[in-house]
C-alpha positions, 0 to 999 in steps of 0.5 A, spaced: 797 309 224 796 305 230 789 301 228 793 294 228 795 293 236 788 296 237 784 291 233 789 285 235 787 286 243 780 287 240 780 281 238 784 277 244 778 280 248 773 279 244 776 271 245 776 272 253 768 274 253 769 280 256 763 285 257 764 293 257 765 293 265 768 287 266 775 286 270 775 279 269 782 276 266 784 270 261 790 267 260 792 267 252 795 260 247 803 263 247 802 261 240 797 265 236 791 262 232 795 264 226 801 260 227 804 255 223 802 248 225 807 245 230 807 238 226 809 242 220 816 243 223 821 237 221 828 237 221 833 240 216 827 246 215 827 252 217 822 253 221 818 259 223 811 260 228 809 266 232 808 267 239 803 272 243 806 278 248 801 276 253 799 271 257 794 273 261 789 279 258 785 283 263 778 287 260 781 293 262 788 293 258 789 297 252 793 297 246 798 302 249 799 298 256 799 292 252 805 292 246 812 291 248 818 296 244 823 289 244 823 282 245 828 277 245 828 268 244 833 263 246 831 256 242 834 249 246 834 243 242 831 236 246 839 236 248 838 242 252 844 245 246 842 252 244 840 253 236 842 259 233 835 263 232 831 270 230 826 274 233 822 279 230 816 284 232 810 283 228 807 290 225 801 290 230 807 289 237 802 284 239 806 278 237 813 275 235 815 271 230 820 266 231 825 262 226 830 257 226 832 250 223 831 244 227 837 239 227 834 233 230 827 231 232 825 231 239 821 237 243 824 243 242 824 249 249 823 256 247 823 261 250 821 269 248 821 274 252 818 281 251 819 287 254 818 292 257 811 290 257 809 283 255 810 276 258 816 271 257 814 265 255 816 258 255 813 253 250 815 247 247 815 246 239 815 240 236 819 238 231 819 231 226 824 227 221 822 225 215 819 218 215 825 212 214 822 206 212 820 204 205 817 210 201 812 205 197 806 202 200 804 195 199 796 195 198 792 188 201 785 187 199 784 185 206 780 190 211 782 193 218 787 189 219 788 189 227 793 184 227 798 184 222 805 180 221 808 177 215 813 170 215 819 170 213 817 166 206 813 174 205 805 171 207 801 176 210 798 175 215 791 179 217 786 177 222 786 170 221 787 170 214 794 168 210 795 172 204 800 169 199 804 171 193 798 172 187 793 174 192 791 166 194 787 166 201 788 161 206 783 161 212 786 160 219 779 160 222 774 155 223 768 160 226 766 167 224 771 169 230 778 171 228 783 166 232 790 170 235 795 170 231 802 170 233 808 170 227 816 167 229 820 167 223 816 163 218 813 159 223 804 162 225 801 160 231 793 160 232 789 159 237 781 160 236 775 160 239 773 153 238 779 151 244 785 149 240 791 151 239 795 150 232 802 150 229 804 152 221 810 152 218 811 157 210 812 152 207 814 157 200 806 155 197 802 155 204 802 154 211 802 146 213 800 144 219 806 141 223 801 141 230 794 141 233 792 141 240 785 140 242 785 143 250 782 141 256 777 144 260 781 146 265 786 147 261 782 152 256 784 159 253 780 165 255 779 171 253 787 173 250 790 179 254 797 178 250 802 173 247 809 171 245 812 167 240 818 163 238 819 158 233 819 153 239 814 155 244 807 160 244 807 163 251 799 166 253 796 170 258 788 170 258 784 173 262 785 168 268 791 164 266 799 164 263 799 159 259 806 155 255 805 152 249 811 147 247 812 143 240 818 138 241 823 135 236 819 129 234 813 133 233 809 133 238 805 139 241 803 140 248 801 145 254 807 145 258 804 143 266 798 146 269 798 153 267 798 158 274 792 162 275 796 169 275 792 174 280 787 178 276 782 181 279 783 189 281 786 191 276 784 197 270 783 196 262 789 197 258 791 200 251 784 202 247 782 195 247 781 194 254 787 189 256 787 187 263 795 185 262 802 184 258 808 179 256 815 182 257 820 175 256 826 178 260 829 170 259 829 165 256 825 163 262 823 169 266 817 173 263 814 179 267 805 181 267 805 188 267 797 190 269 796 197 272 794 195 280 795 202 283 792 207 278 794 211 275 801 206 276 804 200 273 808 194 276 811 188 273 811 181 276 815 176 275 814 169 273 819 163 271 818 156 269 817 151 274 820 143 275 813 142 271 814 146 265 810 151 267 811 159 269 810 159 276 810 167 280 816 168 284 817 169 291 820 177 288 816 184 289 813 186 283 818 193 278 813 199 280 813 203 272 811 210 272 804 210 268 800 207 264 802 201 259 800 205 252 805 199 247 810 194 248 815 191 244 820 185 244 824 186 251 820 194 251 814 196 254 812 204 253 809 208 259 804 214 259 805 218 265 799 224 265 792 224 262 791 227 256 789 235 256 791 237 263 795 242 265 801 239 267 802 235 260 804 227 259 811 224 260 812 218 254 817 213 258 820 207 254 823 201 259 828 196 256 830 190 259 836 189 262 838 184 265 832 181 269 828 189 271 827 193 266 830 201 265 828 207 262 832 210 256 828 214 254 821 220 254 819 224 251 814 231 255 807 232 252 805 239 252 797 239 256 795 241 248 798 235 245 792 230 245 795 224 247 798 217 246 793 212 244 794 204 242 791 197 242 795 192 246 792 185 245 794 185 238 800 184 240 807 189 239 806 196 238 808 202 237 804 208 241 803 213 236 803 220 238 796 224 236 799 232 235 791 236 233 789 231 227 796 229 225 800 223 228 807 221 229 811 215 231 816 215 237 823 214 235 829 213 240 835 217 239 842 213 237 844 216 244 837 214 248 836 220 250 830 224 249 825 221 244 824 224 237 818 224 232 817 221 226 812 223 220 808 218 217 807 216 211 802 217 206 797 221 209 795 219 216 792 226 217 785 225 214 782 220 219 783 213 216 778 208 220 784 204 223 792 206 222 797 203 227 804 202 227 808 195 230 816 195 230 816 192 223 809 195 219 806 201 219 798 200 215 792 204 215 785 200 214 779 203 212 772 198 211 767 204 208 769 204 202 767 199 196 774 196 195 776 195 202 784 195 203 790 197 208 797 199 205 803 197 208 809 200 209 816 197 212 819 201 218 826 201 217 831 197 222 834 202 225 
């Protein structure tokens, strides 16, 4: 019976468009349409997907030219270690099907080859670790939740409105606008639309307002771009300027000096969101704005205090960064280098600070079928989620800061919800188009 090759080339050419005299060649997916889906390898579980004989498909090929006798498969883990794998023809020849048991998370290499006839293929597979953090979710009647934190008391905090214990709100805004928010410990810092900066302090029943500062004009805030926060001190960037708020130990809150203009002007839009930079605090006195200047490239300008209290650019070079910023953490920034759906695939890179510069320790290859990294970034810190077809997974950094491995997400982020992100604390899914409205949270875990 030799129906099976025949109708499976049928097919493949049929995919190609080809006519009857045509000659013309298509290159064919290495996986076959009927594959398992990659996001469904996780480690622990055996795996197995299959992988087509032909790479390119001419109009003219036959069944006979076509079908490979063996074929033979190598699988390397992210650390290039060699897994133990099989490989079996298909019952049509077309195609193989490979199987192994991922050990780690991280993309994969296979290679297959088939011979005589049949090409050697080489792909990447990835594989993703169950989900770490909290396995229950905490469910807030508050929708869309863009920026969301919690103190160390328990208060949520959601677009500017404090969600205590029994469901009392408190609003931290005074306009229809959501003011920005930033949390440190149990410490809430507002900025609002109406030009004032304020402080509150969980007090276990409520946020107290410990200060209030009403801004000059030539001091005011604009648009905010990004922002970091601890107990003591708000720094913030806007569209103009890098501004550092101080609340002192008699109470006391203040604009430190006169915030520098930082040099805006030229650069692209970051994030999905459109920012046109980001805070990274490589010092108690140091930070550096990181703003894509040369696309498709970054660079990271240093700043620090000043005699006045206020940042002042120094006189160094700015850090070159590889890509485009797609997330940012205390003391990391995650870089995209590549576009989504080209050939040549995207590289994730992860920057840590170390001593005043920021090194890469860790990056993941994206294949060209892997959709992209996507993200805000004036929320404040958050981790880029990587989008596999209709799936999303998170970034993880090995214990040996090597390659990048992948974490699946809780609940059921596959079905599209309106809005899901992912900072290095929280995981939350929001959804305003139904009639009770809520984003579930759940916890990431420490490590």
């Amino acid at each position: 019976m030799k129906t099976a090759p025949l109708l499976a080339l049928t097919a493949l050419v049929a995919l190609c468009g080809c006519a009857a005299s045509d000659d013309s060649a298509c290159i064919v997916n290495p996986l076959n349409a009927g594959s398992t889906g990659l996001t469904s390898l996780r480690v622990g579980v055996p795996a197995s997907f299959e992988v087509s004989a032909v790479q390119t498909l001419s109009c003219n090929d036959t069944a006979a030219s076509q079908r490979p006798d063996s074929v033979s498969a190598e699988v390397f883990d992210p650390d290039n270690h060699l897994l133990p794998s099989e490989v079996s023809l298909t019952v049509n020849g077309m195609s193989a099907f490979v199987r192994f048991t991922p050990r780690t998370s991280g993309r994969h290499h296979v290679l297959v080859a088939f011979a005589p006839v049949g090409s050697v293929q080489q792909l990447g597979v990835y594989v993703a670790r169950d989900w770490s953090g909290s396995p229950t979710a905490t469910t807030l009647p508050l929708p869309r939740c863009t920026q969301l934190d919690r103190t160390t008391r328990g208060t949520w905090l959601c677009d500017g409105v404090a969600l205590h214990e029994g469901g009392r709100t408190q609003r931290l805004g005074t306009s229809t606008l959501a003011p920005d928010v930033a949390v440190a410990g149990n410490v809430v810092w507002v900025v609002g639309s109406e030009g004032r900066v304020r402080r509150f302090v969980d007090n276990g029943t409520e946020l107290e307002l410990t200060g209030s500062l009403l801004l000059s004009i030539g001091a005011s805030v604009s648009t905010i771009q990004s922002r970091l926060a601890s107990e003591r001190e708000l720094w913030v960037l806007d569209s103009q300027r890098l501004h550092r708020f101080t609340f002192s130990d008699t109470g006391v809150l203040a604009t430190a000096g006169t915030p520098p203009v930082w040099p805006s002007g030229g650069e692209r839009s970051l994030g999905t969101d459109s920012a046109s930079g980001l805070l990274v605090r490589t010092a108690p006195n140091r930070v550096r704005v990181v703003r894509v200047i040369n696309w498709p490239n970054s660079e990271a300008c240093p700043f620090q205090l000043g005699p006045d209290g206020a940042f002042a650019a120094t006189d160094e070079p700015c850090l070159p960064l590889p890509g485009q910023p797609v997330g940012f953490e205390e003391g990391v920034v995650w870089t995209r280098v590549g576009e989504p759906f080209q050939a040549a695939g995207q590289t994730l890179r992860r920057w840590v600070v170390s001593g005043d510069t920021l090194v890469e320790q860790g990056s993941l290859v994206l294949d060209g079928q892997i959709e992209g990294v996507f993200s805000p970034l004036r929320a404040g810190f958050i981790v880029p989620d990587i989008r596999l077809g209709s799936f999303s997974v998170l970034p993880v950094v090995s214990p040996e800061q090597g390659p990048l491995g992948l974490e699946l997400l809780p609940g059921n982020p596959q079905l599209g919800t309106e809005l899901r992100l992912a900072s290095p604390r929280f995981y939350w899914e929001g959804d305003n188009r139904l009639n009770n409205a809520s984003t579930v949270v759940y916890e990431r875990s420490a490590g």
